[in-house]
GUVO-471361 format. One record per residue: x, y negated, z of N, C-alpha, C, O in turn; residue in one letter. Coordinates in steps of 0.1 Angstrom, whole numbers, padded with zeros to 4 digits, always signed. Each point is the difference from the previous one (the first is absolute). Example, Ala and Ser with C-alpha at 12.3 -4.5 7.8 and 13.67 -1.06 7.14 Angstrom:
// residues 2
+0132+0057+0078-0009-0012+0000+0009-0012+0000+0010+0000+0007a -0014-0011-0014+0009-0011+0000-0008-0011+0008+0005-0011+0001s 
// end
This chain:
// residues 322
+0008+0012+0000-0008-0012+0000+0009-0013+0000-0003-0007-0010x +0012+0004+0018+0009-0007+0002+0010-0003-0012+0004-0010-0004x -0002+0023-0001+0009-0005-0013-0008-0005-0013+0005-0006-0009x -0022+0010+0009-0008-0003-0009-0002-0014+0002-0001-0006-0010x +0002+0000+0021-0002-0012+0004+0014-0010-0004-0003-0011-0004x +0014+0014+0003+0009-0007+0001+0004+0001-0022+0007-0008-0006x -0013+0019+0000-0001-0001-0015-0009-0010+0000+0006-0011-0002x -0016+0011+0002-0010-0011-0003+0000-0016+0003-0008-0009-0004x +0018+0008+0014+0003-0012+0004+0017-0004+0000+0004-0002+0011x +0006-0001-0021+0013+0003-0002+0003-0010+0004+0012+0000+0002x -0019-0013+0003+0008-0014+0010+0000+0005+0015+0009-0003+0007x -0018+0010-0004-0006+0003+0015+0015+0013+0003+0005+0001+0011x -0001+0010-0025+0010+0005+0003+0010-0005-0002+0009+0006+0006x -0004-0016-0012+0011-0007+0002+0003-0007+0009+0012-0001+0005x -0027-0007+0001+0006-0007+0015+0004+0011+0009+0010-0003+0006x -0018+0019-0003+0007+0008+0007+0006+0006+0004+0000+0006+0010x +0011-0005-0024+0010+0008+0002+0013-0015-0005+0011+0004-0005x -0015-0018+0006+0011-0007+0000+0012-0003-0007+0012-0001+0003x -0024+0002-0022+0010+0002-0008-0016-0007-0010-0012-0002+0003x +0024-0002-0018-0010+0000-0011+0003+0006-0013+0003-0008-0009x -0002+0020+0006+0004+0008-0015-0003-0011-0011-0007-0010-0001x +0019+0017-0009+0012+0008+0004+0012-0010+0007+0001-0011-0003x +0006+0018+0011+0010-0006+0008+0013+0001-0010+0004+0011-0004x +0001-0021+0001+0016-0001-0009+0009-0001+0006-0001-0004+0011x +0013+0008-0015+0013-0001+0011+0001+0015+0009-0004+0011-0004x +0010-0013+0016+0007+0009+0009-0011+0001+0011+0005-0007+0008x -0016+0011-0003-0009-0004+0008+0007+0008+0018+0008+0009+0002x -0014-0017+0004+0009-0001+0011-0013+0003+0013-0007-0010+0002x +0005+0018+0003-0009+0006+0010+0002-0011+0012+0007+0005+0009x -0010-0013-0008+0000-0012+0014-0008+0009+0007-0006+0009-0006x +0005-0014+0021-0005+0013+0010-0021-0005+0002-0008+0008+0005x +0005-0017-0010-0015-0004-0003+0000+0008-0015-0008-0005-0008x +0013+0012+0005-0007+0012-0012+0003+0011+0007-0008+0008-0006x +0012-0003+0013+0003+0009+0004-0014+0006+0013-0001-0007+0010x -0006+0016-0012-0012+0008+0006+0003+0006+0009+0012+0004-0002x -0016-0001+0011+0005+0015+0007-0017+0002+0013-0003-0008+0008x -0002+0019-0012-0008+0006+0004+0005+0014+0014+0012+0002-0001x -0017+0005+0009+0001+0009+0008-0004+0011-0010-0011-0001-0006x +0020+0014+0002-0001+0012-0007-0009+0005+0008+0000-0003+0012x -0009+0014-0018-0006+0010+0007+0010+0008+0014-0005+0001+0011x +0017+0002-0016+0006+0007+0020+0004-0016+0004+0004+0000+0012x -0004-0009-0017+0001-0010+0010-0016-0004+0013+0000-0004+0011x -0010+0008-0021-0013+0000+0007+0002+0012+0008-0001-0001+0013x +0003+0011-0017-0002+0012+0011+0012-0003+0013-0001+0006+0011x +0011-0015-0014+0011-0003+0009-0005-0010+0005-0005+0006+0009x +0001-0020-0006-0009-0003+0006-0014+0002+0009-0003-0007+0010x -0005+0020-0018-0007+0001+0010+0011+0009+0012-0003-0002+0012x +0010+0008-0014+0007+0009+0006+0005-0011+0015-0002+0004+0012x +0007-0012-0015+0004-0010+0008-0010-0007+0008+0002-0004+0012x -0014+0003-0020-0015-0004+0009-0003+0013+0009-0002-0004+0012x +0002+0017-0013-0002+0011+0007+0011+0000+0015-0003+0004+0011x +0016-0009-0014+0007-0002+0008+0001-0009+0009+0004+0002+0011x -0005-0010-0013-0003-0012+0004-0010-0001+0011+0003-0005+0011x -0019+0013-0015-0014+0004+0006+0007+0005+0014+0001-0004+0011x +0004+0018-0018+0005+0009+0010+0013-0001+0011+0002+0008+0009x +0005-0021-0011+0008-0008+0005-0007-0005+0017+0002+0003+0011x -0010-0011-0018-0009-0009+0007-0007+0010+0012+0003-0001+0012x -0011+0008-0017-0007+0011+0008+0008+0005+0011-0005-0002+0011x +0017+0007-0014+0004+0012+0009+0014-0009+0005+0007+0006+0008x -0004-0022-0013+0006-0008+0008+0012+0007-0005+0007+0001+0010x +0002+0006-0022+0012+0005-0001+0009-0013-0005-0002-0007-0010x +0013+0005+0020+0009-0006-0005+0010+0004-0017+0002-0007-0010x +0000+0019+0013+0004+0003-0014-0008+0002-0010+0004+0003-0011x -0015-0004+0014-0009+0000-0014-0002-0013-0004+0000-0004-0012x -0002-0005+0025+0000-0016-0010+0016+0001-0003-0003-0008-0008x +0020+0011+0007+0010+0002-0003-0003+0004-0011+0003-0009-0009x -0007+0018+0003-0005+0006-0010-0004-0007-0015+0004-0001-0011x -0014-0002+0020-0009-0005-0008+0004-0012-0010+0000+0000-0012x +0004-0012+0021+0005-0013-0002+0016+0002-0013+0003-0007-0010x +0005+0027+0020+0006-0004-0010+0002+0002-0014+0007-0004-0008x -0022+0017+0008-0006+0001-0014+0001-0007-0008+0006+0001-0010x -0013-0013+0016-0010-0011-0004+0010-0009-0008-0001-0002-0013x +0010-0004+0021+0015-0005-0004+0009+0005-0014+0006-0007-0008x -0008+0023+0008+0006+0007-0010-0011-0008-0011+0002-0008-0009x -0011+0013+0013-0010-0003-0015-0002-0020-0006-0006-0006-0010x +0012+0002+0019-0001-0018-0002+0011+0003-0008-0002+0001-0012x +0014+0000+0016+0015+0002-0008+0000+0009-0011+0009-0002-0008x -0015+0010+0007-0002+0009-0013-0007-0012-0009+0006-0003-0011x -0023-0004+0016-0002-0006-0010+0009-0015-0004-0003-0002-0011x +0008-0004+0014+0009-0010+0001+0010+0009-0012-0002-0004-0011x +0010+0015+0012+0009+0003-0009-0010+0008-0012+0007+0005-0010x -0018-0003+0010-0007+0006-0010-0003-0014-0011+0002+0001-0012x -0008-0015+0019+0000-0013-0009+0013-0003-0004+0000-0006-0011x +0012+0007+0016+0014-0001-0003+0003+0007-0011+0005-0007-0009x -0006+0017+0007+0002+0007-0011-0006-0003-0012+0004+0004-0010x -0011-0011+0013-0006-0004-0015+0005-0017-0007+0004-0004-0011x -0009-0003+0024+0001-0011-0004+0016-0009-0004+0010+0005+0004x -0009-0016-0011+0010-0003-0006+0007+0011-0012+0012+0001+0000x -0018+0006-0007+0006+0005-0010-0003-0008-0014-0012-0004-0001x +0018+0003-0004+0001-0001-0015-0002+0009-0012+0005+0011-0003x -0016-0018-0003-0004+0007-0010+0003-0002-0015-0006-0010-0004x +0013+0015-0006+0002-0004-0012-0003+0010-0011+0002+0011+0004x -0006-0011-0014-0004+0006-0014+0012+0001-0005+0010-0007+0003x -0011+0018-0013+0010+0002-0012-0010+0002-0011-0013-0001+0000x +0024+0005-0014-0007-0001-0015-0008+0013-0003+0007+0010-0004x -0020-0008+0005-0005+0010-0002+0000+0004-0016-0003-0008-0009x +0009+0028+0003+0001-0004-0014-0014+0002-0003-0008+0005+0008x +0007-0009-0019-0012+0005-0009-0005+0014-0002+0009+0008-0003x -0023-0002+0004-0003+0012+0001-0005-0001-0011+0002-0010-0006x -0012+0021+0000-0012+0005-0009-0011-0001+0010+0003+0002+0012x -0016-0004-0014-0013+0006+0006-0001+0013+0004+0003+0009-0008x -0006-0006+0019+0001+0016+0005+0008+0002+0006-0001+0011+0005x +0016-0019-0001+0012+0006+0008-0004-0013+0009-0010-0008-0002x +0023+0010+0014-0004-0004+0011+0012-0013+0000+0012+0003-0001x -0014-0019+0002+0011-0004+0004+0006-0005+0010-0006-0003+0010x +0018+0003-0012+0012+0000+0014+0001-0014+0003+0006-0007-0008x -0012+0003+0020+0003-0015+0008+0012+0005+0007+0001+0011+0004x +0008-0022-0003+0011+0000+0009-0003-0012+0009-0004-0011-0003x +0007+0016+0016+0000-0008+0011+0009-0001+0006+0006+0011+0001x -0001-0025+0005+0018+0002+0007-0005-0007+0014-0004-0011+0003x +0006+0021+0003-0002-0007+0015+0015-0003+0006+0010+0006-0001x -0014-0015+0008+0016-0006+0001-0001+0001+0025-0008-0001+0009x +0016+0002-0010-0003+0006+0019-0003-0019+0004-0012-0005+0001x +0022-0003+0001+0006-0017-0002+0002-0001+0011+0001-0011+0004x +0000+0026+0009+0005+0005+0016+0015+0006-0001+0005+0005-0010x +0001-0006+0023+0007+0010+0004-0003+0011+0006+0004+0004+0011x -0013+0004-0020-0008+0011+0011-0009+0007-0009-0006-0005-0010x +0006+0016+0013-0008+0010-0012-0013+0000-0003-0007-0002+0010x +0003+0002-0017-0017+0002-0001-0005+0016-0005+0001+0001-0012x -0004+0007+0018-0004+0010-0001-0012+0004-0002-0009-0005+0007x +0006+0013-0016-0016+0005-0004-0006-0012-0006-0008-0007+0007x +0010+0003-0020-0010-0010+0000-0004+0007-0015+0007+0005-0009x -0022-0007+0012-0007+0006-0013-0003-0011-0009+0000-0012+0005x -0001+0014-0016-0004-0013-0013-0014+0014-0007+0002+0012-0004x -0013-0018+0005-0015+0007-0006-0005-0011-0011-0004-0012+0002x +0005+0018-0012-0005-0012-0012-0020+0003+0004-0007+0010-0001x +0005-0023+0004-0011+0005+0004-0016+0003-0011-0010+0005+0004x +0015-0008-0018-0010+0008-0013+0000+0010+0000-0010+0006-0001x +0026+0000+0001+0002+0010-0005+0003+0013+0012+0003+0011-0003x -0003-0015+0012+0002+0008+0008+0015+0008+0003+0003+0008+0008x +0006-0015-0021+0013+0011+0000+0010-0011+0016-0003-0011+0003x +0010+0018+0001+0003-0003+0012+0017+0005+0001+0003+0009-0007x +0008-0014+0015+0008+0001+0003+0009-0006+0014-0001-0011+0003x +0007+0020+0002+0004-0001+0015+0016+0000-0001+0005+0009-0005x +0004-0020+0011+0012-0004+0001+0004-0005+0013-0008-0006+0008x +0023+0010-0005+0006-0005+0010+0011-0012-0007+0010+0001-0008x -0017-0014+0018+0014-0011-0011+0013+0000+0013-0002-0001+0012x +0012+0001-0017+0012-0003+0008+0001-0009+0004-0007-0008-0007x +0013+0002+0017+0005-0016+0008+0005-0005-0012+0006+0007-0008x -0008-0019+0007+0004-0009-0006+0002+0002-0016+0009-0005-0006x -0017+0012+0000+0001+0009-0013-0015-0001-0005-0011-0002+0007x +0013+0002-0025-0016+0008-0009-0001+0012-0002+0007+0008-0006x -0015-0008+0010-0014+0018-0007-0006-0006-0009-0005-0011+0000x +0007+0021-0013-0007+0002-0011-0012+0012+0000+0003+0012+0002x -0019-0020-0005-0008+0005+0001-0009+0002-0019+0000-0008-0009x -0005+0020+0012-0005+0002-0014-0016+0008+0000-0004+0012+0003x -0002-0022-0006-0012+0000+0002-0009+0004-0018-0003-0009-0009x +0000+0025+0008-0006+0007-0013-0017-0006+0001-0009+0003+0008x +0011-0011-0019-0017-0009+0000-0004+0009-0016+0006+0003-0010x -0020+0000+0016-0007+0008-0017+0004-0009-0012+0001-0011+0005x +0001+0009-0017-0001-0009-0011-0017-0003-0009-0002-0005-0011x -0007+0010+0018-0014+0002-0009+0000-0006-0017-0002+0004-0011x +0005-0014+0016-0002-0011-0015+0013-0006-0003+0009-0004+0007x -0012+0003-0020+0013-0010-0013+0000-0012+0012-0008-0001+0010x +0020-0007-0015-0002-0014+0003+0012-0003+0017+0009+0007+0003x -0014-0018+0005+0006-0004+0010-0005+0010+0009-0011+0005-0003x +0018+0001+0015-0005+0008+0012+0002-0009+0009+0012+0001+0001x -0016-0012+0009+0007-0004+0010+0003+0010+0013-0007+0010+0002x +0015-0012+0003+0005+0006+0012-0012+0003+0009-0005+0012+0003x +0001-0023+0000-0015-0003+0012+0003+0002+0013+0012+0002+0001x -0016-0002+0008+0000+0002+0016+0006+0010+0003+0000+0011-0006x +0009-0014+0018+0011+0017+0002+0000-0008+0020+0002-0010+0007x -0003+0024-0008-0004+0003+0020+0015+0005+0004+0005+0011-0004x +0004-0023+0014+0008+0003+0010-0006+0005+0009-0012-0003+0002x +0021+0013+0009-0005+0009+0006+0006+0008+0016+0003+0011-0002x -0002-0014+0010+0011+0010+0010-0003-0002+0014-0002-0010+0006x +0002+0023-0001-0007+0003+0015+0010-0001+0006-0001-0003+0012x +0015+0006-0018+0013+0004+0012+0000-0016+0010-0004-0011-0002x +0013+0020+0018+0004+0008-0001-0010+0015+0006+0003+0012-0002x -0014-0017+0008-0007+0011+0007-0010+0005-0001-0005+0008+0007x -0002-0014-0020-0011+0007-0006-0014-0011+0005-0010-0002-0007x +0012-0003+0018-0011-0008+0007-0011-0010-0007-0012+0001+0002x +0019-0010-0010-0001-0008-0008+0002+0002-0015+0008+0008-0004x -0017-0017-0005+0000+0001-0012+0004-0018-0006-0009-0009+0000x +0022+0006-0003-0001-0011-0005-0002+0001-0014+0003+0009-0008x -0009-0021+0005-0002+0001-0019+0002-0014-0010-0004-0011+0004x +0009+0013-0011+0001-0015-0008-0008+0005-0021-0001+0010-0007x -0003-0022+0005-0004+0001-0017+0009-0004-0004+0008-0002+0009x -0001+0000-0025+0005-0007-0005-0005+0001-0015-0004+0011-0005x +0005-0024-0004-0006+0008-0012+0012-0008-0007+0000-0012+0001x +0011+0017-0008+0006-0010-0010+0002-0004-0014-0009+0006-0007x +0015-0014+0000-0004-0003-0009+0009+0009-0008+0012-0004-0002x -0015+0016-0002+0002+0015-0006-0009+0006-0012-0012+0001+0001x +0017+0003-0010-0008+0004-0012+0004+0007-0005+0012+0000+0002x -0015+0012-0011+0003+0009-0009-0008-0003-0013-0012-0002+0000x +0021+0003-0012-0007-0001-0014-0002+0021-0001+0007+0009+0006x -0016-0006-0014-0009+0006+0007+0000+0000-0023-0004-0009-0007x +0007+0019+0003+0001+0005-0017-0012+0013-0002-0002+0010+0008x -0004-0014-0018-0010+0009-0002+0003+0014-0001+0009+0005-0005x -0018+0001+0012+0005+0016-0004+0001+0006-0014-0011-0003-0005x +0019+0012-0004+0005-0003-0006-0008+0013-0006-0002+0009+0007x -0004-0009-0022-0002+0014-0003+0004+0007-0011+0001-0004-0011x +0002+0016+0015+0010+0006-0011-0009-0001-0013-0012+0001+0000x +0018-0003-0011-0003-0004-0013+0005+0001-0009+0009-0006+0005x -0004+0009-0022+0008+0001-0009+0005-0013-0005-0008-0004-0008x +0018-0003+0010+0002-0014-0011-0009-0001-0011-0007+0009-0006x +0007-0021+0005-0006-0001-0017+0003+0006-0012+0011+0004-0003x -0021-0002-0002+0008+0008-0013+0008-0011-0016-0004-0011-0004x +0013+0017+0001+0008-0009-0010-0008-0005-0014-0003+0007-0010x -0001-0017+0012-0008-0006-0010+0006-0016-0012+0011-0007+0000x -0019+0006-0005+0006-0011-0011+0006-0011+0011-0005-0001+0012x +0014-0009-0017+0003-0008+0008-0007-0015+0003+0005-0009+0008x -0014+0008-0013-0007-0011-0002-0010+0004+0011-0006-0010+0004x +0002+0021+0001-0007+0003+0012+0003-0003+0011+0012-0003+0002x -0021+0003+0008+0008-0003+0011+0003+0010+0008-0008+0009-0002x +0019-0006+0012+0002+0008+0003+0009+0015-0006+0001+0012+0005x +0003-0017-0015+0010+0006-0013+0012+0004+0006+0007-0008+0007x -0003+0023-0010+0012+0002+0005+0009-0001-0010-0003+0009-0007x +0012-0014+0002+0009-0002-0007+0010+0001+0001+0003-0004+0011x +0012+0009-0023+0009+0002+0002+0003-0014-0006-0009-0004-0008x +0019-0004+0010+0005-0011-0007+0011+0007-0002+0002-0005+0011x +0005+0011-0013+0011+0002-0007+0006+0012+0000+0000+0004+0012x +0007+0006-0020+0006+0011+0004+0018+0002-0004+0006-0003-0010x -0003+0010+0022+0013-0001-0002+0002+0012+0000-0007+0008+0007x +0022-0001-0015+0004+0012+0005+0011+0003-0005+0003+0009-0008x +0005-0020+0017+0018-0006+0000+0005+0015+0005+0003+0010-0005x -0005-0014+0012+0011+0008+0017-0010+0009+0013-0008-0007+0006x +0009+0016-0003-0008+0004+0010+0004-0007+0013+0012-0003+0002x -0020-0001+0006+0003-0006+0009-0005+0002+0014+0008-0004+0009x -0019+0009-0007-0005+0009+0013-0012+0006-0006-0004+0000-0011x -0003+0006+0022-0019+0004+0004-0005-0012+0005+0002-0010+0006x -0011+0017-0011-0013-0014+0006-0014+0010+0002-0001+0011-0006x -0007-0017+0013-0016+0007+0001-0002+0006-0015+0007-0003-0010x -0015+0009+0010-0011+0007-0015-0011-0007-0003-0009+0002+0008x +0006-0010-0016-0010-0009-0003-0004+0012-0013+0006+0008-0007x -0027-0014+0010-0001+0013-0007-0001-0005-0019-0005+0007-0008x +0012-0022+0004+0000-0005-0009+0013+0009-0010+0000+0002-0012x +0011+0003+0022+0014+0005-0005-0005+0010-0005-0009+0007+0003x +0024-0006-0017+0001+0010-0009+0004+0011+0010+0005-0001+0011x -0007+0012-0016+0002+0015+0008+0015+0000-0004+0008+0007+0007x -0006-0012-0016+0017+0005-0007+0009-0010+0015+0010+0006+0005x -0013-0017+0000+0008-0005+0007-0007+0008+0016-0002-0008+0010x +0000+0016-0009-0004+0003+0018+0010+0009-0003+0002+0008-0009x +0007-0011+0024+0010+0013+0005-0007+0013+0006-0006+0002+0011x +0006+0004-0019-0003+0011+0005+0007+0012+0008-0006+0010+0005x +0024-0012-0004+0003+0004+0008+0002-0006+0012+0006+0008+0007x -0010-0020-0001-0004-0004+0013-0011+0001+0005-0002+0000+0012x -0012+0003-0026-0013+0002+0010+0000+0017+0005-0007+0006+0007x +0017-0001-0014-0001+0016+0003+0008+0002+0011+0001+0013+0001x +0008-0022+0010+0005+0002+0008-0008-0010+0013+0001+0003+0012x -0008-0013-0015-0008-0004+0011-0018-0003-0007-0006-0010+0004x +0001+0016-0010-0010+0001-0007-0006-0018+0001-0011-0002+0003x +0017-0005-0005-0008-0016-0003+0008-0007-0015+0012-0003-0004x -0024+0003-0002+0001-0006-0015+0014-0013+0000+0002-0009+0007x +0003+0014-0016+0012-0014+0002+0002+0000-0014+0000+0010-0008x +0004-0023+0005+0003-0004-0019+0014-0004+0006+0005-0002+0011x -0001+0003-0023+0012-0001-0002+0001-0016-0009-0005-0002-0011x +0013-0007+0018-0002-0017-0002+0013-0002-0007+0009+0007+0005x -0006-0015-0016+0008-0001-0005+0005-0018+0000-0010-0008+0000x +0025+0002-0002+0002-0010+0001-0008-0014-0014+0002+0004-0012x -0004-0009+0013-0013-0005-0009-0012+0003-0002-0005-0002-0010x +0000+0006+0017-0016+0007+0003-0007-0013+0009+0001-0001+0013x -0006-0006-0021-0011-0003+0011-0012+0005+0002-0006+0008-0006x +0004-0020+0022-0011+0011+0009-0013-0003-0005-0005-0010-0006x +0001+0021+0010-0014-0003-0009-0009-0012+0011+0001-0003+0012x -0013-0003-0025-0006-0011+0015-0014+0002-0007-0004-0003-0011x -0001+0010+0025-0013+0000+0003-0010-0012+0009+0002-0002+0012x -0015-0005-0019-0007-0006+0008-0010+0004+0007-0010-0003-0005x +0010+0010+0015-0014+0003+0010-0012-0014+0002-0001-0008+0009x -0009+0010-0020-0011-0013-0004-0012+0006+0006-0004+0010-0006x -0006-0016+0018-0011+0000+0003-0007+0002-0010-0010+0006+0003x +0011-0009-0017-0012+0001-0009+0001+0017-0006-0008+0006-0007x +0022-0001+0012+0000+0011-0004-0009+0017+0006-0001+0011-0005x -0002-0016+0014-0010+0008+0009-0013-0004-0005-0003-0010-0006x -0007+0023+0012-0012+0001-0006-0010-0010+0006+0000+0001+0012x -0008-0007-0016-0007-0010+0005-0013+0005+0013-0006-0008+0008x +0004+0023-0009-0010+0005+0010+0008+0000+0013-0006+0007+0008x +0012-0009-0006+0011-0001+0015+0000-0009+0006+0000-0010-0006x +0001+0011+0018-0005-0012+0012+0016-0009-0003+0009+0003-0008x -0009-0015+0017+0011-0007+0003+0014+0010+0005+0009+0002-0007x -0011+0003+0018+0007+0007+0013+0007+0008-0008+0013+0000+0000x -0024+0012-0012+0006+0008-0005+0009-0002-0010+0010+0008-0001x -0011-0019-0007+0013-0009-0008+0009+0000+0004+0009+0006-0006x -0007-0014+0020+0012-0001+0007+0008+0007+0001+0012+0000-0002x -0026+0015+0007+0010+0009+0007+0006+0009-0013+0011+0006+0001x -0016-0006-0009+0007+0004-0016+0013-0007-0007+0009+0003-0007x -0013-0012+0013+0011-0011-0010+0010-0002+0011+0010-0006-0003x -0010+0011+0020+0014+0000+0011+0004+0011-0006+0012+0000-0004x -0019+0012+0001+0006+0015-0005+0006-0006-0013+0012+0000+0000x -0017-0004-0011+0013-0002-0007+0015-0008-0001+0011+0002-0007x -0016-0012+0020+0009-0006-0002+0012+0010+0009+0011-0005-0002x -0011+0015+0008+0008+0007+0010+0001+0010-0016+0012+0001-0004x -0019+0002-0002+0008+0009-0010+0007-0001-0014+0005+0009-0007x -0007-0028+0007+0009-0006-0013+0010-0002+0013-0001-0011-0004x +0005+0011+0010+0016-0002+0009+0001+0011+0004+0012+0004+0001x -0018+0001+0000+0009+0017-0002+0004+0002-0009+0012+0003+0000x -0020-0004-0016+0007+0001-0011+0013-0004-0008+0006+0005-0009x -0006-0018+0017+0017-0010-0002-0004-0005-0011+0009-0003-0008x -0021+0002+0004-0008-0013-0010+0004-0016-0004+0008-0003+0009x -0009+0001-0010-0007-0020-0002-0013+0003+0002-0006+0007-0009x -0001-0011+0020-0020-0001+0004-0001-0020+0000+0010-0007+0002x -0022+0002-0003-0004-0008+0006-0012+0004-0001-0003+0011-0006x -0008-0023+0016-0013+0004+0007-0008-0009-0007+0007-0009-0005x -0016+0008+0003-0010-0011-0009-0018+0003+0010-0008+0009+0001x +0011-0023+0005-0013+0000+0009-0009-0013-0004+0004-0011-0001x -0018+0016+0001-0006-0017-0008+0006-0011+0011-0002+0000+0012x +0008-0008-0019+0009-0012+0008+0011+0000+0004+0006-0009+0004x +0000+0025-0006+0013+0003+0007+0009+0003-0015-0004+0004-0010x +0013-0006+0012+0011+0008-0011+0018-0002+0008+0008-0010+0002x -0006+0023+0001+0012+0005+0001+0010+0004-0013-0002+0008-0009x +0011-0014+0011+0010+0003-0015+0007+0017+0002+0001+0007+0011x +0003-0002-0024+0002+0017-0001+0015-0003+0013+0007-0010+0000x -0006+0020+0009+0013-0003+0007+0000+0016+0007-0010+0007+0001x +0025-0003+0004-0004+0010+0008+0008-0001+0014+0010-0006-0001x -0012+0012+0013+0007+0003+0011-0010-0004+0012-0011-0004-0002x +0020+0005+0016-0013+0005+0008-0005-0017+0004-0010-0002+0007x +0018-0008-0011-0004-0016+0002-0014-0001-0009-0011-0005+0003x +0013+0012-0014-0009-0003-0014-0014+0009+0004-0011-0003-0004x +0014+0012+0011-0011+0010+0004-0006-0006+0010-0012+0002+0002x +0019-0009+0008-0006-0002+0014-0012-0014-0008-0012-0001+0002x +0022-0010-0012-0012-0009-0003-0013+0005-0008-0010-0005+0004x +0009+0011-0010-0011+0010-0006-0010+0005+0010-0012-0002+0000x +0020+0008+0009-0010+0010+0007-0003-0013+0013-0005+0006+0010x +0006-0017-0008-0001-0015+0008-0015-0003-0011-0011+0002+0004x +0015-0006-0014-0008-0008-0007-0011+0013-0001-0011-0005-0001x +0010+0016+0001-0011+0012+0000-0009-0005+0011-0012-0004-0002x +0018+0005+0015-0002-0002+0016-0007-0009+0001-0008+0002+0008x +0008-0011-0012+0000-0018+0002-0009-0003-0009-0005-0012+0000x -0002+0022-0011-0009-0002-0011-0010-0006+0008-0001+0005+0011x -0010-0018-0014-0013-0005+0011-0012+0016-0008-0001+0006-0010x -0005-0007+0022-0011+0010-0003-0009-0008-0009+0000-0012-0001x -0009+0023-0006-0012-0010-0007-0008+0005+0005-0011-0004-0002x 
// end
């Protein structure tokens, strides 16, 4: 109920947890963000101490009020170092890489101690996704934390709200802090396996073409494009690791293929485009091609390598929905 309440109202959760998303920079847990509630054995250890206390009183024992008080004392000083543990840490983001739709991506979190004194047990719970992680930071030292978020959809993933966490040292207490930072994952369509375009006149779009042929000097292997003559595939290298390989010679250029939106069938949703046109673009750079991408409004020039692929499969990601 409480958390239904604090979605529907995001000023009313920002005044209460003493922050306003997303936070930029190194965020720094001051001890007014910092929570700390009584744990479940901290309630059963309290009443425990009420029972003694009763029984104290009653039967007039000196060492039970000794007891009691110095229970009582333990459990003040436990929570005092249970809020210590949390508060004043440092929080910083790293570069999350880019995933496909359907894998999971990797937030990096650097918690920094900014004590001479260990902090032990502290949990980080991304609180969407429920994936969670538990670290010990050294005195005066960072922990690197890695937080697996689902990727559902193309496009930006933000980080979103992630739950600091730690009872030590005695279990009694639960201190807690939010943090949300300013963290993102680009987030590439999932990709579907598919055949390249097929080799057509050049005046089309999306034409694979040879611009030039050479056959100076042998010069290495390259992928199998299914455009090559059979007379150039080594065949004594695919009969020792069975994967198609041509045989590239020095003046040979590469062939350049355009992967064109207009080349797909028009009964197919948006999403499915994408996710057709990420699958070729991962299988013209496997091929060791020339590709570019042709999107209504977009045009990438023919280029290859994983810079040339990452902009493609960006501008796929980043497509606006219709």
């Amino acid at each position: 109920m409480m958390a239904g309440l604090l979605e529907r109202n995001p000023r009313f959760a920002n005044w209460l947890w003493g922050f306003k998303p997303p936070e930029r920079g190194t965020i720094i847990l001051v001890h007014r963000r910092v929570y700390i509630v009584p744990a479940r054995l901290g309630i059963f250890f309290a009443a425990t101490l009420v029972i003694l206390l009763i029984g104290s009183i009653n039967y007039a024992l000196a060492l039970g009020f000794a007891l009691t008080f110095l229970l009582a004392g333990l459990g003040v000083a436990g929570m005092v170092h249970t809020a210590r543990n949390l508060a004043r840490i440092g929080i910083s983001t790293g570069r999350a890489a880019p995933v496909f739709a359907g894998e999971s991506a990797q937030f990096r979190l650097y918690l920094d101690s900014r004590v001479r004194y260990d902090r032990p047990a502290i949990l980080a719970r991304h609180v969407g996704s429920g994936s969670q992680f538990v670290i010990d930071i050294p005195a005066a030292s960072i922990a690197e934390v890695v937080l697996a978020v689902p990727a559902r959809r193309r496009g930006w993933l933000p980080l979103g709200r992630v739950l600091l966490e730690t009872r030590f040292p005695l279990g009694l207490f639960r201190a807690w802090s939010y943090v949300e930072p300013d963290a993102r994952c680009l987030v590439y369509p999932k990709p579907e396996r598919s055949p390249l375009p097929a080799q057509i006149g050049e005046a089309a779009a999306g034409a694979l073409r040879s611009q030039a042929t050479g056959n100076d000097d042998f010069s290495g292997l390259r992928a199998y494009q299914f455009s090559d003559s059979p007379r150039h595939v080594a065949w004594k290298a695919v009969a020792r690791s069975d994967d198609m390989l041509t045989k590239q010679f020095t003046g040979e250029a590469a062939a350049e293929l355009w992967l064109d939106w207009r080349l797909l069938p028009a009964a197919i949703g948006l999403e499915q485009r994408l996710s057709r046109l990420a699958g070729w673009v991962l299988a013209a750079e496997r091929s060791g091609a020339l590709y570019g991408l042709r999107l209504p409004g977009v045009e990438i020039a023919p280029a290859r390598g994983d810079a040339h692929a990452a902009a493609c499969l960006q501008a796929l990601a980043l497509y606006p929905p219709q």
